[in-house]
C-alpha positions in Angstrom: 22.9 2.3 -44.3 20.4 3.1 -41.8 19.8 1.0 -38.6 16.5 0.6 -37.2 15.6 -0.4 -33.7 12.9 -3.5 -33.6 10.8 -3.6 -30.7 8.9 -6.1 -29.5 6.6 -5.7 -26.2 5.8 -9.3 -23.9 3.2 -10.2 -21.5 5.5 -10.4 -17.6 4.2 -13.0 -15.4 2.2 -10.6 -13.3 0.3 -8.9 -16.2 3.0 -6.2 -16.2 4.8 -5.6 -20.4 7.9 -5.4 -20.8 9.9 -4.1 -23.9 12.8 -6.5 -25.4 14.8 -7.3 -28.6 15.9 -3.7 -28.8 18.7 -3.3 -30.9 20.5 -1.1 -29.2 24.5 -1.6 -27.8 24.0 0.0 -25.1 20.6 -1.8 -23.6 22.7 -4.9 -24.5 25.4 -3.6 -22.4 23.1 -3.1 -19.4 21.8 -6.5 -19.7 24.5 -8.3 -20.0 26.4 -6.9 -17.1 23.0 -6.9 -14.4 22.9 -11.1 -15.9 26.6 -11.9 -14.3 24.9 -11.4 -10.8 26.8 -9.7 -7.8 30.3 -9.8 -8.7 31.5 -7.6 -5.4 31.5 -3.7 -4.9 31.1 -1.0 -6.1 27.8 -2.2 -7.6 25.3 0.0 -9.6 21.8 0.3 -9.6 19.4 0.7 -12.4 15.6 1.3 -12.4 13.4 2.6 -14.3 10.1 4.9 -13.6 7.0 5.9 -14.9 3.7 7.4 -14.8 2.4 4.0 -16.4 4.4 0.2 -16.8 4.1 1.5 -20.6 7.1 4.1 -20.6 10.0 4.9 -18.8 10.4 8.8 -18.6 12.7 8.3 -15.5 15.9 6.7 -15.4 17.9 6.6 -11.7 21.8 5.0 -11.2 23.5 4.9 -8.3 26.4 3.7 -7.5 27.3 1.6 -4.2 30.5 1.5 -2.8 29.8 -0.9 -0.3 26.9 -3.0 1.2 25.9 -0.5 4.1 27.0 2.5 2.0 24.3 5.0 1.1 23.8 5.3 -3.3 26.4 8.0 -3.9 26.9 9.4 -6.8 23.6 9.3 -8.1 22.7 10.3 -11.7 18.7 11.2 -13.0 17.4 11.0 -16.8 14.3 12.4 -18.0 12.4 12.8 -21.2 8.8 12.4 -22.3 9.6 9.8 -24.4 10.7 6.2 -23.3 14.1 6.4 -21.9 14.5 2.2 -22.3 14.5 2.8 -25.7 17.1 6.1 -26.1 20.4 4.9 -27.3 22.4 7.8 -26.4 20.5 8.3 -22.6 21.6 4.3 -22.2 24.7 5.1 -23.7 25.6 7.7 -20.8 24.5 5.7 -18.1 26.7 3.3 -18.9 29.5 5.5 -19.5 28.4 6.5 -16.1 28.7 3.3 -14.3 31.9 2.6 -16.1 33.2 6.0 -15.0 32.9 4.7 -11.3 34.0 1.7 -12.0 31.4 -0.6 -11.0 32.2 -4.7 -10.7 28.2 -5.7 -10.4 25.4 -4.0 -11.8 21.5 -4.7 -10.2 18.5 -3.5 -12.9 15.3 -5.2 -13.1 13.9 -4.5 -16.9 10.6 -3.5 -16.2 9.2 -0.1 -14.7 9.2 -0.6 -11.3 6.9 2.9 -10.3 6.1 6.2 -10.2 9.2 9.1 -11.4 7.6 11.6 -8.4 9.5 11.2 -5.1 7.2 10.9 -2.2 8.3 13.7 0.3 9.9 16.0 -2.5 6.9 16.1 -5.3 3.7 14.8 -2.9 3.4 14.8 0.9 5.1 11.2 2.4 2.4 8.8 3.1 0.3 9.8 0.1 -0.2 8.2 -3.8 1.2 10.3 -6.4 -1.8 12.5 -7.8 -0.1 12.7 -11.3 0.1 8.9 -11.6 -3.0 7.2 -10.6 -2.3 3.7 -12.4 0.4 3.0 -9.6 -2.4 3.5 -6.6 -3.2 0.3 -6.0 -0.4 -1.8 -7.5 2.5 -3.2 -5.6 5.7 -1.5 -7.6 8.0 -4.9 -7.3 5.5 -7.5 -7.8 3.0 -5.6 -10.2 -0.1 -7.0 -7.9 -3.3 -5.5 -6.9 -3.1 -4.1 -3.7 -6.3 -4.3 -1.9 
């Protein structure tokens, strides 16, 4: 018997989509671990990046040992297809942040920018010239910038 994902994309409150009801166990994972809130350290990060708020062809966690501590180890994803969606990429990140034990996990579901690093893939200071549509949005609140 074959499974099949079913995905459904929703309007966010600042115009930005976001993908749910995947069926996928290890999406539901992340979820349900980044809903019990802070639950001490270490704590993981999870964020998602993109050329556009469409598709996630970045996928960054880090793991925080403590409050001040700098996010170390770190583990990237990338494919051309959308990562939110990849059972077996979600499936190793969280094998990864179950490998490092973490107690809390922090992951907002929507893209939240850009996968170029300012300073490594563009000069510091500057907008990405590969991703135009982030330009004049503000990443965490999906606003126009003026």
């Amino acid at each position: 018997m074959q499974r099949h994902q079913h995905t459904e994309v929703q309007q966010g409150e600042h115009g930005q989509r976001r993908v749910t009801g995947v069926n996928n166990p290890a999406r539901k994972a992340l979820q349900k671990k980044a809903k019990k809130g802070f639950r001490g350290y270490p704590m993981a990060t999870v964020a998602f990046y993109g050329p556009t708020d469409q598709q996630a062809t970045k996928l960054v966690v880090s793991i925080l040992v403590r409050e001040d501590a700098e996010p170390e180890p770190m583990r990237k994803w990338f494919s051309e297809a959308d990562l939110r969606k990849d059972p077996e990429i979600l499936g190793e990140a969280v094998a990864f942040i179950r490998g490092h034990e973490a107690r809390s996990v922090a992951m907002l579901e929507r893209i939240i920018g850009c996968p170029h690093e300012e300073g490594v893939d563009y000069p510091d200071g500057e907008a990405c010239p590969e991703c135009p549509f982030w330009k004049s949005l503000d990443r965490w609140t999906g606003d126009v910038i003026q």
